[in-house]
C-alpha positions as CSV (number, residue, x, y, z in Angstrom):
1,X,228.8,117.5,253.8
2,X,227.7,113.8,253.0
3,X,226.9,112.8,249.7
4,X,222.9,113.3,250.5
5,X,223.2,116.9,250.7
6,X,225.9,117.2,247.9
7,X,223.0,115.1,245.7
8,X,220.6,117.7,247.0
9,X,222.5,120.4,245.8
10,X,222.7,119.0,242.8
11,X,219.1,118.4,242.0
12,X,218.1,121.5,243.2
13,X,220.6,123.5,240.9
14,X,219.4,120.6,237.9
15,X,216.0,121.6,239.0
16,X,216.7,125.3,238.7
17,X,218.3,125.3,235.2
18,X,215.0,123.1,233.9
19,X,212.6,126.2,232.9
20,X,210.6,127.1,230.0
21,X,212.2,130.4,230.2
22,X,215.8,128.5,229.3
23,X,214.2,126.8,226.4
24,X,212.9,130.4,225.0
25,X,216.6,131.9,225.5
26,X,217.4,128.9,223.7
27,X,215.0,129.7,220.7
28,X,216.9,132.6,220.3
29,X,220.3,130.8,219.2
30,X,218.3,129.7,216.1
31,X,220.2,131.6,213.4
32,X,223.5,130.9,214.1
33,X,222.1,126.7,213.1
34,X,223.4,123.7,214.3
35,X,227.7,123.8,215.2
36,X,227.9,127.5,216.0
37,X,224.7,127.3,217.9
38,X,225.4,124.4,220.0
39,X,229.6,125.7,220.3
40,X,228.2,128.9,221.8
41,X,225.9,127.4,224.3
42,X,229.0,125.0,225.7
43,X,231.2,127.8,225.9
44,X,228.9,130.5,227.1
45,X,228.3,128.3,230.2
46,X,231.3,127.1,230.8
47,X,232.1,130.8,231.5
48,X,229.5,131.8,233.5
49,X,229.9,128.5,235.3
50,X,233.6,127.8,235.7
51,X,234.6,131.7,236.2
52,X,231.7,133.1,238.2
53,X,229.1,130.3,239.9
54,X,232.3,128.2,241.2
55,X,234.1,131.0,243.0
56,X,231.1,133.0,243.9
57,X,229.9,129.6,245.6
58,X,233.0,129.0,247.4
59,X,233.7,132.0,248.5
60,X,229.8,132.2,250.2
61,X,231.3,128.4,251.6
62,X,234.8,129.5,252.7
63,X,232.9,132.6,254.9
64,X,229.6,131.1,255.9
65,X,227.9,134.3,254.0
66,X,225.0,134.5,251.7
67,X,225.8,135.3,248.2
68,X,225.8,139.0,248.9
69,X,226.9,139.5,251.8
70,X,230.4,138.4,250.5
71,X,230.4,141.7,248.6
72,X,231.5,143.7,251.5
73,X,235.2,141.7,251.0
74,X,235.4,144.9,248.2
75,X,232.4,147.2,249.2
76,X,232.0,147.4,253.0
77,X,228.3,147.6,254.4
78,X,227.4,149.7,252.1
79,X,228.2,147.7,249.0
80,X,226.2,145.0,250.9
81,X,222.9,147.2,251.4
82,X,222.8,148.5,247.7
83,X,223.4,145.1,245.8
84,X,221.1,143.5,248.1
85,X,218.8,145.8,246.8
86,X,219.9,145.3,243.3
87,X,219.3,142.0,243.6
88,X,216.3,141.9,244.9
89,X,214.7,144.2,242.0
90,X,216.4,141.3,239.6
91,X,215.2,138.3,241.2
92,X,211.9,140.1,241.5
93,X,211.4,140.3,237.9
94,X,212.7,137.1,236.8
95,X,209.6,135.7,239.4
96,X,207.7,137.9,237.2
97,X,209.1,137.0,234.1
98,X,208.9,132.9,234.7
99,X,204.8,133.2,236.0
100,X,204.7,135.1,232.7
101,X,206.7,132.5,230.5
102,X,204.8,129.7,232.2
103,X,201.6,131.2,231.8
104,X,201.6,131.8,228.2
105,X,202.9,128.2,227.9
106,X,200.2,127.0,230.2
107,X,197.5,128.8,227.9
108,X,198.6,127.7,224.5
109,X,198.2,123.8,226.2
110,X,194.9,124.4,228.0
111,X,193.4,126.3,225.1
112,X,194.4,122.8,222.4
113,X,193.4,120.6,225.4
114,X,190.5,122.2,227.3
115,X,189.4,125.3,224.8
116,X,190.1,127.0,228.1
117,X,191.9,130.2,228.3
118,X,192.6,132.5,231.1
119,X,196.5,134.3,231.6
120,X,195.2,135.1,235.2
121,X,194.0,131.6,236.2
122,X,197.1,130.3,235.0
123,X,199.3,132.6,236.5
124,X,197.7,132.4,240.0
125,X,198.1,128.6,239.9
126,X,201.5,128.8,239.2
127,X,201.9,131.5,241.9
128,X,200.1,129.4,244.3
129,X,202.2,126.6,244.1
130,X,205.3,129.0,244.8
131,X,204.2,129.7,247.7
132,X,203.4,126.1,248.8
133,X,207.4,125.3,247.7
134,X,208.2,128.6,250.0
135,X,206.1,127.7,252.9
136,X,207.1,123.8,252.8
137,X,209.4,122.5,255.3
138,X,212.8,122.7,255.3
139,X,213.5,118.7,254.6
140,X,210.2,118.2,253.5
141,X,211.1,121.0,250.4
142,X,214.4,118.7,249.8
143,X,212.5,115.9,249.2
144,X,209.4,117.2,247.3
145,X,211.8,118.9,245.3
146,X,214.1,116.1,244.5
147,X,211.3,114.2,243.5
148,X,209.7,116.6,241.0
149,X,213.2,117.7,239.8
150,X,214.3,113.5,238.8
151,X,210.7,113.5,237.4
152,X,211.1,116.9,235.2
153,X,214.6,115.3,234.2
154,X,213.0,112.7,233.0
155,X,210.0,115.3,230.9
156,X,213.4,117.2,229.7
157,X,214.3,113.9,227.8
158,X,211.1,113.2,226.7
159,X,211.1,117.3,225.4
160,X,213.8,116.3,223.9
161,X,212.7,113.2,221.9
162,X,209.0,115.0,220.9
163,X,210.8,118.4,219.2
164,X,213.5,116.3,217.4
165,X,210.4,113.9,216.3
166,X,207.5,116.4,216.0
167,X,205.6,116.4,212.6
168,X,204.6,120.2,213.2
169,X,206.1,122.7,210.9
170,X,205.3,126.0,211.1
171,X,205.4,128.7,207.7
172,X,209.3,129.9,207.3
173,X,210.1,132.7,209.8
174,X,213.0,135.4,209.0
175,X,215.2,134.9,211.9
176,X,216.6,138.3,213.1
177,X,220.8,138.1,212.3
178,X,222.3,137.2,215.7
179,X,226.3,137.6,216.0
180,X,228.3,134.5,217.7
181,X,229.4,137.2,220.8
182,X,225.9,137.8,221.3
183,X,224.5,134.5,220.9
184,X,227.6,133.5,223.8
185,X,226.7,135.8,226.1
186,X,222.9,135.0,226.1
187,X,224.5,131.8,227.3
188,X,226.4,133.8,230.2
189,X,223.8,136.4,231.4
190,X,221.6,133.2,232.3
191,X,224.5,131.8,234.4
192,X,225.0,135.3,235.7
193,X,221.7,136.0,236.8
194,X,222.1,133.0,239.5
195,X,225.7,134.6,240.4
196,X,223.8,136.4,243.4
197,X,221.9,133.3,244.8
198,X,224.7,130.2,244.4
199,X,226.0,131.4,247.9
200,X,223.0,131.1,249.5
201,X,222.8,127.8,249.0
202,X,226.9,126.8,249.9
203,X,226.9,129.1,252.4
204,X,226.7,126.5,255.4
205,X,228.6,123.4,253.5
206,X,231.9,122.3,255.4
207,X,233.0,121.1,251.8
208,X,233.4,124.2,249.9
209,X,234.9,123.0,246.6
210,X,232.3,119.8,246.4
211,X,229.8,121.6,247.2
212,X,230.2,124.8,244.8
213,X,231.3,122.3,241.4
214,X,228.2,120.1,242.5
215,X,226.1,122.8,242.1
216,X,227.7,124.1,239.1
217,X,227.3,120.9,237.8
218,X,223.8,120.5,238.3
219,X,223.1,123.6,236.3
220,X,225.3,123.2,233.9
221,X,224.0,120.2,232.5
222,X,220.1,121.2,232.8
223,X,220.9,124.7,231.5
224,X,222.6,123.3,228.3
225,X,220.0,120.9,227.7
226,X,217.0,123.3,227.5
227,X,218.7,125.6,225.4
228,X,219.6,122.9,223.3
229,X,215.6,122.2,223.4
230,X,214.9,126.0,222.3
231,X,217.8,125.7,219.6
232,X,216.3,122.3,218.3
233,X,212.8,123.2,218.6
234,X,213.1,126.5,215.9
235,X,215.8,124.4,213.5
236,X,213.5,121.5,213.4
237,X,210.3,123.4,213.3
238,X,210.6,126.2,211.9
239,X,208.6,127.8,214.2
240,X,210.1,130.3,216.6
241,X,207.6,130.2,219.5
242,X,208.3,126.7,221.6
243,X,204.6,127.2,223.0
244,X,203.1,126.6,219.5
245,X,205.4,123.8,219.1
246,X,204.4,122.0,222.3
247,X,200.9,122.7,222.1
248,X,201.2,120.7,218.8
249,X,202.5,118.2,220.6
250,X,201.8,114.7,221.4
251,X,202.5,115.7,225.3
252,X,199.3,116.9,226.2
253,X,198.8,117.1,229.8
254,X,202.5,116.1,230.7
255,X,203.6,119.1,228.7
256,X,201.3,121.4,231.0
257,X,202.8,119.3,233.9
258,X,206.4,119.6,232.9
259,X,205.9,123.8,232.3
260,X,204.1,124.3,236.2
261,X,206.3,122.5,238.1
262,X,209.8,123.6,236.6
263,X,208.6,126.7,236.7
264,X,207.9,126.3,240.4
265,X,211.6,124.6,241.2
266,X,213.3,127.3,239.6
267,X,211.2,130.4,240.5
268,X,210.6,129.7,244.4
269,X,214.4,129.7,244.7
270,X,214.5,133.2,243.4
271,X,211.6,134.3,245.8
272,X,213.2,132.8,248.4
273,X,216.8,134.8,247.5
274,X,214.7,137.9,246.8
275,X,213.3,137.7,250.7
276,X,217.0,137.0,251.8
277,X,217.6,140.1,249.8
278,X,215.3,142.2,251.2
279,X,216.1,140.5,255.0
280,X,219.6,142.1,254.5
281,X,218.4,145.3,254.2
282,X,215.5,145.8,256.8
283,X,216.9,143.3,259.3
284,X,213.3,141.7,259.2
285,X,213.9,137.9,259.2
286,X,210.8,135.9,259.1
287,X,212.3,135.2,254.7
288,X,209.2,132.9,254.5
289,X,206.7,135.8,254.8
290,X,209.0,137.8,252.8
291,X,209.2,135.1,249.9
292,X,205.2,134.8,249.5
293,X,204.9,139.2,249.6
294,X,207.7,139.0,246.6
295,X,206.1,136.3,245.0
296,X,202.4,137.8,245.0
297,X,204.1,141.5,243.9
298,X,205.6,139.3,241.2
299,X,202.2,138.1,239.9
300,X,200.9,141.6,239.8
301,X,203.7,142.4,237.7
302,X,203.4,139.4,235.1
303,X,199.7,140.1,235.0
304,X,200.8,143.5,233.6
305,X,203.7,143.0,231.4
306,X,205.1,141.6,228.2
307,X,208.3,139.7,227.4
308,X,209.3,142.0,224.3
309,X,212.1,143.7,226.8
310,X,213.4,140.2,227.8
311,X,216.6,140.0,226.0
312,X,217.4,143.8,227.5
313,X,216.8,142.5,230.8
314,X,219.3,139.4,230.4
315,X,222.4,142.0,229.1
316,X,221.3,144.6,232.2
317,X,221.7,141.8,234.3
318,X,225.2,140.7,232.8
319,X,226.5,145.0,233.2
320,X,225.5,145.0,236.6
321,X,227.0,141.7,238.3
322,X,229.7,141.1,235.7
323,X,231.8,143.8,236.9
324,X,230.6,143.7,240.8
325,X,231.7,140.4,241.1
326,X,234.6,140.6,239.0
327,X,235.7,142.9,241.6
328,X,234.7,140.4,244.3
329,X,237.1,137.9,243.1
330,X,239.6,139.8,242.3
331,X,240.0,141.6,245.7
332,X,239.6,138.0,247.6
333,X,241.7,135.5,245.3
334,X,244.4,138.2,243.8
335,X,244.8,141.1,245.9
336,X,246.9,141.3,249.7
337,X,244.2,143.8,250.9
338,X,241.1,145.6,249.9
339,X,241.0,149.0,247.8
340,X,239.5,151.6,249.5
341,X,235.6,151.2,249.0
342,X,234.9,154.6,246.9
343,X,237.9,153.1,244.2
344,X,236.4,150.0,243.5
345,X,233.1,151.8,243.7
346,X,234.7,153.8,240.5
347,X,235.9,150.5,239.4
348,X,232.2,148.8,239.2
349,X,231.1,151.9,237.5
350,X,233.6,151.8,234.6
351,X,233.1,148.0,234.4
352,X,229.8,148.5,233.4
353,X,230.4,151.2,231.1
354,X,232.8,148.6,229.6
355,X,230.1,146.0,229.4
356,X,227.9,147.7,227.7
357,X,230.5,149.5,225.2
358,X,232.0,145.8,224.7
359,X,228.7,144.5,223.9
360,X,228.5,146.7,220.7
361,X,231.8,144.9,219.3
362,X,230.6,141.5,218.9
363,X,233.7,139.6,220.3
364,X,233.6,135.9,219.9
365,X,234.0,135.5,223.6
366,X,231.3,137.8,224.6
367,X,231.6,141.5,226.9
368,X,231.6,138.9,229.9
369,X,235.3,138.0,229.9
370,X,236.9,140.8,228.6
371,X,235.0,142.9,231.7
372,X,236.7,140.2,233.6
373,X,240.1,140.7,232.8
374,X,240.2,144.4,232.4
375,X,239.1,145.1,235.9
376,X,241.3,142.5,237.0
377,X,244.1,144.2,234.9
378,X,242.9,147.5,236.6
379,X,242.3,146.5,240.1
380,X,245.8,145.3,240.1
381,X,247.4,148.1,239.0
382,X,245.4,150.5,241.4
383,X,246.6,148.0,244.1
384,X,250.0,149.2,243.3
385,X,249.5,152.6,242.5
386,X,247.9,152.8,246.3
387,X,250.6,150.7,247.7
388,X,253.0,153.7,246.1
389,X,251.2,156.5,247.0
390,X,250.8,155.2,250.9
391,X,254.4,155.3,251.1
């Protein structure tokens, strides 16, 4: 892969991480302050980075598969069928959830700007553009998106400069207690809700390693940076809504700018895995088609929801993939040979009852790693306890 591509797939992963719906997840670090908060956001994506994007992208790399499709190394056809599905239900309501996020962004701008308001104007323009990303040439989407993604890096520094700088303060606001586990794992679950599309994008590199910490990279850095955004934007405003504190802003119409079109970089690349999804299952390959359905089902959706269950949908996300590709991993990189599929079945069942039991503890690390290691712990010792018993 020459260093073209490898650039690509960095700017498209920087371009995926730079999202209004980062900088609200970021918001919500607000009451740990300053050190913890920022300590927690370094380490919660160096985990979902370092232990699941990286090996979830090579391993898509090392067997030309899409990011799902490498779950039949532990789950057979099957496993491949019902996690596509999974996935697709996830990615269909984070397309939801970002033409929600960007709408009520959008509005709070136009409203200061124009005195215009209208959540399903907003939202259809934003769902229109999707679609023009989706239906865009394959080189011709590189470099279109490139070119907004180095331009939005440039708005996130500008962001960046207006919160720390803004003269807006909003009335005192009781922040609701958040533990350091917790606040980690917000961290993770964001990584972890891209653990199902990295490979789709590695999938046909010749440079598996480059390619996968590239991409890693990429996110990495634009992830941290608009949560840092969110975390700033509360401590130095006092206001816990970032729309309020944009719309106060001196941005004006580049805010509004910056809010469509990362919202487009990010989101069209969950349509798109959605469709890839979806193509799994039903064999119907025309993704293309399949993207625009997913992204107009996903505008009916944000035109009839709220975000007060948004936290809830981050930790489902974490239970469900957590333990599936823990599993993953641990049956390609650790063990000789697979289980059978109906044990590590049971194994992906318990891990998310571990998850979500973990998740009540508060552990400084977060549910995410110690899910990790105790189905690796228990895959292991299956592995030999079937090696004895098929003797």
């Amino acid at each position: 892969m020459g260093n073209t591509k490898l650039s690509g797939l960095f700017l498209l992963w920087l371009g995926a991480a730079i999202s209004i719906a980062e900088i609200v997840t970021g918001t919500l670090l607000a009451p740990l302050g300053w050190t913890m908060g920022i300590t927690a956001i370094i380490l919660g994506h160096l985990i979902g980075c370092v232990l699941f994007l990286f090996p979830a992208g090579y391993i898509s790399a090392r067997q030309s598969k899409s990011a799902i499709e490498v779950t039949d190394t532990a789950f057979g056809h099957w496993g491949v069928t019902l996690f596509s599905l999974l996935n697709a239900i996830q990615l269909l309501g984070w397309t939801a959830v970002m033409i929600v996020n960007a709408q009520i962004a959008m509005n709070a701008i136009s409203q200061r700007l124009f005195h215009f308001h209208s959540p399903v104007v907003m939202a259809v323009i934003v769902a229109a553009l999707i679609v023009l990303w989706l239906v865009l040439d394959h080189n011709w989407l590189f470099r279109v998106n490139n070119l907004i993604v180095i331009l939005l890096a440039i708005g996130a520094v500008i962001l960046i400069f207006t919160v720390m700088t803004s003269t807006y303060h909003a009335h005192a606001t009781t922040l609701s207690p958040l533990g350091f586990g917790a606040a980690v794992e917000l961290n993770v679950t964001m990584a972890l809700s891209w653990l199902p599309l990295i490979g789709d994008y590695t999938q046909k590199t010749q440079a598996p390693v480059k390619a996968s910490f590239v991409s890693i990279s990429g996110y990495f850095i634009g992830s941290c940076v608009m949560f840092l955004i969110g975390l700033s934007s509360v401590l130095m405003t006092k206001s816990t809504d970032f729309t309020t504190v944009l719309a106060h802003s001196s941005l004006g119409l580049v805010a509004l700018l910056i809010i469509v079109f990362s919202t487009v970089t990010t989101t069209f690349m969950d349509a798109y895995s959605a469709a890839t999804n979806i193509a799994n299952i039903t064999q119907v390959h025309r993704i293309k088609l399949l993207g625009v359905i997913i992204t107009i089902i996903g505008l009916i959706i944000a035109l009839m929801v709220s975000l007060s269950a948004y936290q809830s949908f981050l930790y489902t996300i974490g239970a469900v993939f957590t333990p599936l590709f823990s599993i993953v991993f641990t049956t390609y990189f650790i063990l000789p040979h697979r289980l059978p599929i109906i044990v590590n079945f049971g194994w992906w069942l318990i891990g998310i009852f571990l998850y979500n039991h973990i998740q009540q503890f508060n552990f400084w690390c977060g549910p995410t790693v110690i899910t990790l290691l105790s189905l690796i712990i228990g895959l292991v010792l299956s592995y030999g306890l079937y090696r004895q018993l098929k003797k």
